[in-house]
C-alpha positions as a Markdown table, in Angstrom:
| # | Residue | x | y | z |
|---|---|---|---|---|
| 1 | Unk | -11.4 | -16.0 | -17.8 |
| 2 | Unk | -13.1 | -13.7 | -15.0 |
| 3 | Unk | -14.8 | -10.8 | -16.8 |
| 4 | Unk | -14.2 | -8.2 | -14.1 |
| 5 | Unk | -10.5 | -9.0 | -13.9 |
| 6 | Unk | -10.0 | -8.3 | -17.7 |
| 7 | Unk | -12.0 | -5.4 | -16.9 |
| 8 | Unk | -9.2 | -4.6 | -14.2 |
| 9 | Unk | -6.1 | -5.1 | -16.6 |
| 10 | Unk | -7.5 | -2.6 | -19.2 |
| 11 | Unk | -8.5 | 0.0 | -16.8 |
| 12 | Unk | -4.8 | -0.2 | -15.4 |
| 13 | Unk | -2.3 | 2.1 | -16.4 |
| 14 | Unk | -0.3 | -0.9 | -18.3 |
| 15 | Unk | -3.5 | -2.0 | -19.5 |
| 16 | Unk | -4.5 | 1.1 | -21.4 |
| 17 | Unk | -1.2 | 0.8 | -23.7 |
| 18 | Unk | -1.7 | -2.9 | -25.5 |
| 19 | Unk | -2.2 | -3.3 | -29.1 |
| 20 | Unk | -5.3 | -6.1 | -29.8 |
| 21 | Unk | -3.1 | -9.1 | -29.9 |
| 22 | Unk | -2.1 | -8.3 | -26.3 |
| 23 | Unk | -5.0 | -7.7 | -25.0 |
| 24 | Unk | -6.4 | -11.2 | -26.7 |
| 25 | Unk | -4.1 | -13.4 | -25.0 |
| 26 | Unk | -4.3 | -11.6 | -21.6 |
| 27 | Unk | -8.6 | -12.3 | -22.4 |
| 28 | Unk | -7.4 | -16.2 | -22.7 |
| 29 | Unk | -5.3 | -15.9 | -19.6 |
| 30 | Unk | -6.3 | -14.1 | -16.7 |
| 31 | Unk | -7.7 | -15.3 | -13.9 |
| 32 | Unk | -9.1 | -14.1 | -10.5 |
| 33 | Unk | -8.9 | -14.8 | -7.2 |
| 34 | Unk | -10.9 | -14.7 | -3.9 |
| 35 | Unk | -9.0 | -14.3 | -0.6 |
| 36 | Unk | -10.3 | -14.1 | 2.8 |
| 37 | Unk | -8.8 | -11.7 | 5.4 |
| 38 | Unk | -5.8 | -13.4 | 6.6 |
| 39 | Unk | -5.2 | -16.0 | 4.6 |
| 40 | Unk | -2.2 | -16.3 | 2.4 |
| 41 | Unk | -1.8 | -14.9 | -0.6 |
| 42 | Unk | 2.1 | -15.9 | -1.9 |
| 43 | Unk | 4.4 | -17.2 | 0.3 |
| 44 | Unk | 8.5 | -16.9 | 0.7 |
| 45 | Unk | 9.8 | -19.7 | -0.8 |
| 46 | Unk | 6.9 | -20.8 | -2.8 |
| 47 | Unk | 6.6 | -21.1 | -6.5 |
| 48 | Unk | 6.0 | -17.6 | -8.6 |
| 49 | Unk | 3.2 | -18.6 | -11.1 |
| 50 | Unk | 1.6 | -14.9 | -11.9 |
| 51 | Unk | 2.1 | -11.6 | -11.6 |
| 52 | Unk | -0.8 | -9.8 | -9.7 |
| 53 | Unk | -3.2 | -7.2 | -9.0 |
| 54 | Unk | -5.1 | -6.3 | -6.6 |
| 55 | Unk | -8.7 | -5.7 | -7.3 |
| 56 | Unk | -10.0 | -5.2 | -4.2 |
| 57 | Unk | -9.1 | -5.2 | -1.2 |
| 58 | Unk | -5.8 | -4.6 | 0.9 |
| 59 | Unk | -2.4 | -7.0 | 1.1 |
| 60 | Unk | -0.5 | -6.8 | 4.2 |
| 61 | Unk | 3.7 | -7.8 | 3.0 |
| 62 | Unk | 5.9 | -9.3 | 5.1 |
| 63 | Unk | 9.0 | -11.4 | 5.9 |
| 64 | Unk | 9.1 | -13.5 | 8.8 |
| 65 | Unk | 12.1 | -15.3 | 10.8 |
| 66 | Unk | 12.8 | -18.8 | 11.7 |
| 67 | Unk | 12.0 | -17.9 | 14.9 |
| 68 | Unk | 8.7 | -16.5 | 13.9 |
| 69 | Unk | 9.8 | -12.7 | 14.4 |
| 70 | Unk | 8.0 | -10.9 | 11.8 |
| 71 | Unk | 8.6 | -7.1 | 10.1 |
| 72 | Unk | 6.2 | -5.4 | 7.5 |
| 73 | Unk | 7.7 | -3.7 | 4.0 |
| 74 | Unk | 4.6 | -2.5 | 3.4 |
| 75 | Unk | 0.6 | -2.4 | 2.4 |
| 76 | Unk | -0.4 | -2.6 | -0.9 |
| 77 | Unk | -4.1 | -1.3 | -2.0 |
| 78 | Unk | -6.5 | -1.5 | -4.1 |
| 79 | Unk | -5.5 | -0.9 | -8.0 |
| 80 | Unk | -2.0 | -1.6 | -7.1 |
| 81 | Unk | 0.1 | -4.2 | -9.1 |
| 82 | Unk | 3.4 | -6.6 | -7.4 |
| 83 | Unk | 5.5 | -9.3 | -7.8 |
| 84 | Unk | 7.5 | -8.1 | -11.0 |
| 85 | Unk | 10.5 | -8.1 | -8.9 |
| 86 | Unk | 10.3 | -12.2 | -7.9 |
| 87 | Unk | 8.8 | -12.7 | -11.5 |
| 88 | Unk | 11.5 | -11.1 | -13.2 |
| 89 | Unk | 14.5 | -12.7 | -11.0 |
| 90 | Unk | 14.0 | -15.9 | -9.4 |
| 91 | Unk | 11.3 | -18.5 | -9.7 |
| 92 | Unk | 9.8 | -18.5 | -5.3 |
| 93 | Unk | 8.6 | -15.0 | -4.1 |
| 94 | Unk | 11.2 | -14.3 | -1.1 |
| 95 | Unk | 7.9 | -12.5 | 0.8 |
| 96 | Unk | 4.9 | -12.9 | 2.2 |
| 97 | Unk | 1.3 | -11.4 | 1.4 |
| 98 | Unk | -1.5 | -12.0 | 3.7 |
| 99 | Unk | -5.0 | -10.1 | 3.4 |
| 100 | Unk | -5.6 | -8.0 | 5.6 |
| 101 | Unk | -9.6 | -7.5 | 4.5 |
| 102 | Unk | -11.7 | -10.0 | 1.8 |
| 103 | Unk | -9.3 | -9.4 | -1.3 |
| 104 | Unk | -10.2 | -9.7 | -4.9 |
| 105 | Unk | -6.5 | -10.7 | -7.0 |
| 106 | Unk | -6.4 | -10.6 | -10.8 |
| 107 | Unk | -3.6 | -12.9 | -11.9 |
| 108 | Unk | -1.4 | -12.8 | -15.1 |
| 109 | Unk | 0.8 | -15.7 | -15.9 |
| 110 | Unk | 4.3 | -15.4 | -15.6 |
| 111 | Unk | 5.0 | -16.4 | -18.8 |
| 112 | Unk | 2.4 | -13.9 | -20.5 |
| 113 | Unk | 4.5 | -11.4 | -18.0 |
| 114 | Unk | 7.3 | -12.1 | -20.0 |
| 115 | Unk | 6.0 | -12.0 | -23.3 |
| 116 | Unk | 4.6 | -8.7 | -22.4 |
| 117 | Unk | 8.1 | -7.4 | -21.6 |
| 118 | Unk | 9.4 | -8.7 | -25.3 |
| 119 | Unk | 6.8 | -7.5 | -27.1 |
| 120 | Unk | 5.6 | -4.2 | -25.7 |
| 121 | Unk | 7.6 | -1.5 | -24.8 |
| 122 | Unk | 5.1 | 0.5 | -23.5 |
| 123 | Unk | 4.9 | -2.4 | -20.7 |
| 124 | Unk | 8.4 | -2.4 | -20.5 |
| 125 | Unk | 8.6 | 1.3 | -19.2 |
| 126 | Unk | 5.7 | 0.9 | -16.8 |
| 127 | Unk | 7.7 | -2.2 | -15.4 |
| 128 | Unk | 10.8 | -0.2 | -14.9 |
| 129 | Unk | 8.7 | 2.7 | -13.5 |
| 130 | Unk | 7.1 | 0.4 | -10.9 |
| 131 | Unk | 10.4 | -1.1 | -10.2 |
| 132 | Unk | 11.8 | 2.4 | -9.7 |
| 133 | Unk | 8.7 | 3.5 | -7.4 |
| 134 | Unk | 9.4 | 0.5 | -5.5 |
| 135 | Unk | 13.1 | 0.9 | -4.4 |
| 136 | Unk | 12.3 | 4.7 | -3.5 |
| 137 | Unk | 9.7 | 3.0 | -1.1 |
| 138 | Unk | 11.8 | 0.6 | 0.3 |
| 139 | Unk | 14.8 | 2.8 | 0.8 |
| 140 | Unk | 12.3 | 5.5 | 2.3 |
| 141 | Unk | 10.7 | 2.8 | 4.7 |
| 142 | Unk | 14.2 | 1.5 | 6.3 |
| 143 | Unk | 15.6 | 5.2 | 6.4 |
| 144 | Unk | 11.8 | 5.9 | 8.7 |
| 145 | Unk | 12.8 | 2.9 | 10.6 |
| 146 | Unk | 16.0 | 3.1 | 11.0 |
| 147 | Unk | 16.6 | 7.0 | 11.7 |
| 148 | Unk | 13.2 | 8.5 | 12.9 |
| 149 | Unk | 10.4 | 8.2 | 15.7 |
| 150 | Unk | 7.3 | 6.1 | 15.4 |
| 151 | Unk | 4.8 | 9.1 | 14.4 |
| 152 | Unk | 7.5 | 9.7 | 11.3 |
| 153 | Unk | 6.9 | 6.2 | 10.4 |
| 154 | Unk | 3.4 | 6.6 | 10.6 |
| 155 | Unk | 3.6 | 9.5 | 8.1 |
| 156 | Unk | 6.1 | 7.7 | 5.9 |
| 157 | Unk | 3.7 | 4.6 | 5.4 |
| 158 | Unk | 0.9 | 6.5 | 4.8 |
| 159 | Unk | 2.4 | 8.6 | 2.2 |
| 160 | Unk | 3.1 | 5.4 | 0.1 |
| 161 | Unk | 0.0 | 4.1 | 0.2 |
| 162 | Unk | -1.1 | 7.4 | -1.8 |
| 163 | Unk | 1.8 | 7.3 | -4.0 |
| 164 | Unk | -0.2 | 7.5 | -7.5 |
| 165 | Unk | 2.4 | 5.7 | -9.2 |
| 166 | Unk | 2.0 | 2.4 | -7.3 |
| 167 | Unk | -1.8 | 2.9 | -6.1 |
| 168 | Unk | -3.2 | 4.5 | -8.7 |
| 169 | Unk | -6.8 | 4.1 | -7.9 |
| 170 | Unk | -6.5 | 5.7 | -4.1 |
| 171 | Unk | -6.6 | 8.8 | -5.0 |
| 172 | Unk | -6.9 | 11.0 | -1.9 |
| 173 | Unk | -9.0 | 8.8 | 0.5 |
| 174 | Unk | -8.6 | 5.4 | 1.9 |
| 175 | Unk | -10.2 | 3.0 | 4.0 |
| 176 | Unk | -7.7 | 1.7 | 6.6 |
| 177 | Unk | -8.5 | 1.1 | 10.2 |
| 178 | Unk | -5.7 | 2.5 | 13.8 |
| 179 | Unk | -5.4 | -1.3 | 13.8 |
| 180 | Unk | -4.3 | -1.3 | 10.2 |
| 181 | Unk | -2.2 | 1.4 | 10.3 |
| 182 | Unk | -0.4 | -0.3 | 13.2 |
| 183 | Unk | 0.3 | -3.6 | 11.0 |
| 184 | Unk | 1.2 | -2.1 | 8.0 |
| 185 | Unk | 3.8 | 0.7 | 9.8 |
| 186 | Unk | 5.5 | -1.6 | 12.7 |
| 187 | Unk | 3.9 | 1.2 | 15.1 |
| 188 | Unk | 1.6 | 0.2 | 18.4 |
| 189 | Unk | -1.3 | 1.7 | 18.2 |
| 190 | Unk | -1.0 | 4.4 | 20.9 |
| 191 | Unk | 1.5 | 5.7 | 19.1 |
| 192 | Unk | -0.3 | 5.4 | 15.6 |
| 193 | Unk | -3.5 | 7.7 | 17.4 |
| 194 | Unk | -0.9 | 10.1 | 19.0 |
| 195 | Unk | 1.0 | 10.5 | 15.0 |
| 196 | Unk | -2.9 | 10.7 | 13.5 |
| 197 | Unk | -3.9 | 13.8 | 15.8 |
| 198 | Unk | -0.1 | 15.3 | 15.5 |
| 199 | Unk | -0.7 | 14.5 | 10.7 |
| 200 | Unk | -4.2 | 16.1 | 11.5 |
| 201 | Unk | -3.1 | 19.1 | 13.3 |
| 202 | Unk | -0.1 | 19.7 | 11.1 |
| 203 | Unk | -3.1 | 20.2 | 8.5 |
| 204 | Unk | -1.6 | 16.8 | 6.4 |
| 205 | Unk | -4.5 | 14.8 | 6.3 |
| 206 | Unk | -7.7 | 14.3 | 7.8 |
| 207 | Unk | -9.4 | 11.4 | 9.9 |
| 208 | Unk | -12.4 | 10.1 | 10.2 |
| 209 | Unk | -13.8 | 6.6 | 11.7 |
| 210 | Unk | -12.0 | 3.9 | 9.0 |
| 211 | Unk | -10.6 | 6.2 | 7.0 |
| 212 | Unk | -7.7 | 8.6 | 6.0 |
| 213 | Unk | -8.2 | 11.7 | 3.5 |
| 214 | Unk | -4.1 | 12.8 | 2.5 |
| 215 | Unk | -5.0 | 17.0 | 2.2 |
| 216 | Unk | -1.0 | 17.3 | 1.5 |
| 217 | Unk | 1.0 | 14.2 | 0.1 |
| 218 | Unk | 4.5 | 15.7 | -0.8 |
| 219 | Unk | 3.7 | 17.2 | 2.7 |
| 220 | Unk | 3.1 | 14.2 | 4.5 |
| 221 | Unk | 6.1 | 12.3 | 2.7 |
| 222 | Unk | 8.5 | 14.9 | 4.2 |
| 223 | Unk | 6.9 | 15.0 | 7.6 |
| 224 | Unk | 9.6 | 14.6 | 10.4 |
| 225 | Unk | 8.5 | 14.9 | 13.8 |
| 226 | Unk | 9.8 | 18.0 | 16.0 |
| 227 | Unk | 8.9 | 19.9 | 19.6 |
| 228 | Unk | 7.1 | 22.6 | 17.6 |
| 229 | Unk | 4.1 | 19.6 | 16.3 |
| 230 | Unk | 4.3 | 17.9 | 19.9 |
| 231 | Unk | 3.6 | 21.4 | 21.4 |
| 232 | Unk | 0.9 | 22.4 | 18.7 |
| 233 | Unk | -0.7 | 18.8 | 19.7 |
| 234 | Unk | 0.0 | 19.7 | 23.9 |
| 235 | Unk | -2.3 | 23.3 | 23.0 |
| 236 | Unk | -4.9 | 21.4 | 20.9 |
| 237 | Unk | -5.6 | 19.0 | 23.5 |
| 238 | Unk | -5.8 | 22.2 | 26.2 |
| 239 | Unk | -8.2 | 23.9 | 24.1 |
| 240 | Unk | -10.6 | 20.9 | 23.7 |
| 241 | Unk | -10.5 | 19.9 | 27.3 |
| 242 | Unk | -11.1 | 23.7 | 28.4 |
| 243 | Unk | -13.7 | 24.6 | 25.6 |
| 244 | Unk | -16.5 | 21.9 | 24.3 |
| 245 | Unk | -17.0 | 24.1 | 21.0 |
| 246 | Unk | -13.8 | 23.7 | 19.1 |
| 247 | Unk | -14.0 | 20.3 | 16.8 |
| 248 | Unk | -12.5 | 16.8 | 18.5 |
| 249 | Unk | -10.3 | 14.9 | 16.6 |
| 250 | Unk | -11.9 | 12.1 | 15.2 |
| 251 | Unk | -9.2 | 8.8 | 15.3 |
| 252 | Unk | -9.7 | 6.5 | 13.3 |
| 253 | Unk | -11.3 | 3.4 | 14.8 |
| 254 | Unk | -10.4 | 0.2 | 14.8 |
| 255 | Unk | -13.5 | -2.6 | 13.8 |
């Protein structure tokens, strides 16, 4: 039993709906878990054990080709729970999570996932919320990727990660590097600073060095670029090189 992981599950959402008996077994049953940047932390095809959370930290998931090709779903933060969908349906997790940064996982058995679901509704509904959440995200991802240019995708990633249903404990800030932002949105970094000045000017969010503060998150989720943000970019970037006194943008840097 880790005491900061119990900790975890009761300050979580799900956590703050169990009657005693539930919260006793989970006590007995938890465990954490240490990961350093880029190691693994499930893999496609291996066996699903727990269900898990992630403490701290930030997951990177993914799906990879025979041929090594690779494409990113998405990031998933600090607070954030996954894996009900391979726990619920299949016994091997069909994607990959690697750490992006030092990550802290709090790990719930499958099998106390289950009980969970059979004996408390309360779970039950936050299950089927977080499932819900989840398809919205993927279908909202492959629409940005399919349909839109990169600096949309930027703004479509970044609006997930701030999604308070499935990050609760982001809130409105968030530690993530250009480099980060690139992995986590398919997007080369160029392109990543270029969307990041073109959020910033838009008056969506604010950057700073290794970090992103969301100003307008239903905003930034229906961001699609258009001629009138490239052009307010183009007159930024001729004020600043003309006059010293108006504030630079400040990109986020990668470390």
């Amino acid at each position: 039993m880790s005491a900061e992981a119990i900790e975890f599950v009761l300050q979580s959402a799900w956590g703050k709906t169990l009657c005693k008996t539930h919260i006793d077994r989970l006590r007995r049953e938890v465990r954490e878990r240490e990961v350093l940047r880029g190691s693994a932390i499930c893999h496609a095809g291996s066996q699903v054990q727990y269900w898990k959370g992630v403490m701290s930290g930030l997951i990177k998931m993914s799906v990879a080709s025979d041929k090594g090709q690779t494409s990113t779903f998405t990031g998933i933060a600090a607070g954030a729970w996954f894996g009900e969908g391979p726990v619920l349906r299949s016994d091997t997790w069909d994607f990959d999570g690697v750490a992006m940064r030092d990550t802290r996982i709090a790990l719930v058995p499958r099998a106390t996932f289950l009980w969970l679901l059979d004996e408390s509704p309360a779970f039950s509904r936050y299950i089927i919320q977080q499932l819900n959440e989840r398809l919205a995200q993927f279908t909202s991802v492959i629409e940005a990727e399919r349909l839109e240019l990169p600096e949309t995708r930027v703004a479509r990633c970044l609006a997930w990660l701030f999604n308070p249903v499935l990050y609760p404990a982001v809130g409105s800030r968030l530690d993530l590097t250009q480099q980060e932002i690139g992995y986590l949105s398919g997007v080369p970094r160029q392109r990543v600073n270029r969307a990041l000045q073109i959020l910033e000017a838009a008056g969506l969010l604010e950057v700073r060095y290794g970090s992103v503060h969301v100003l307008d998150l239903p905003g930034l989720m229906r961001f699609r670029l258009n001629e009138e943000h490239a052009t307010l970019l183009d007159k930024l970037r001729q004020r600043n090189n003309n006059d010293a006194g108006p504030r630079r943008f400040s990109i986020v840097g990668a470390r």
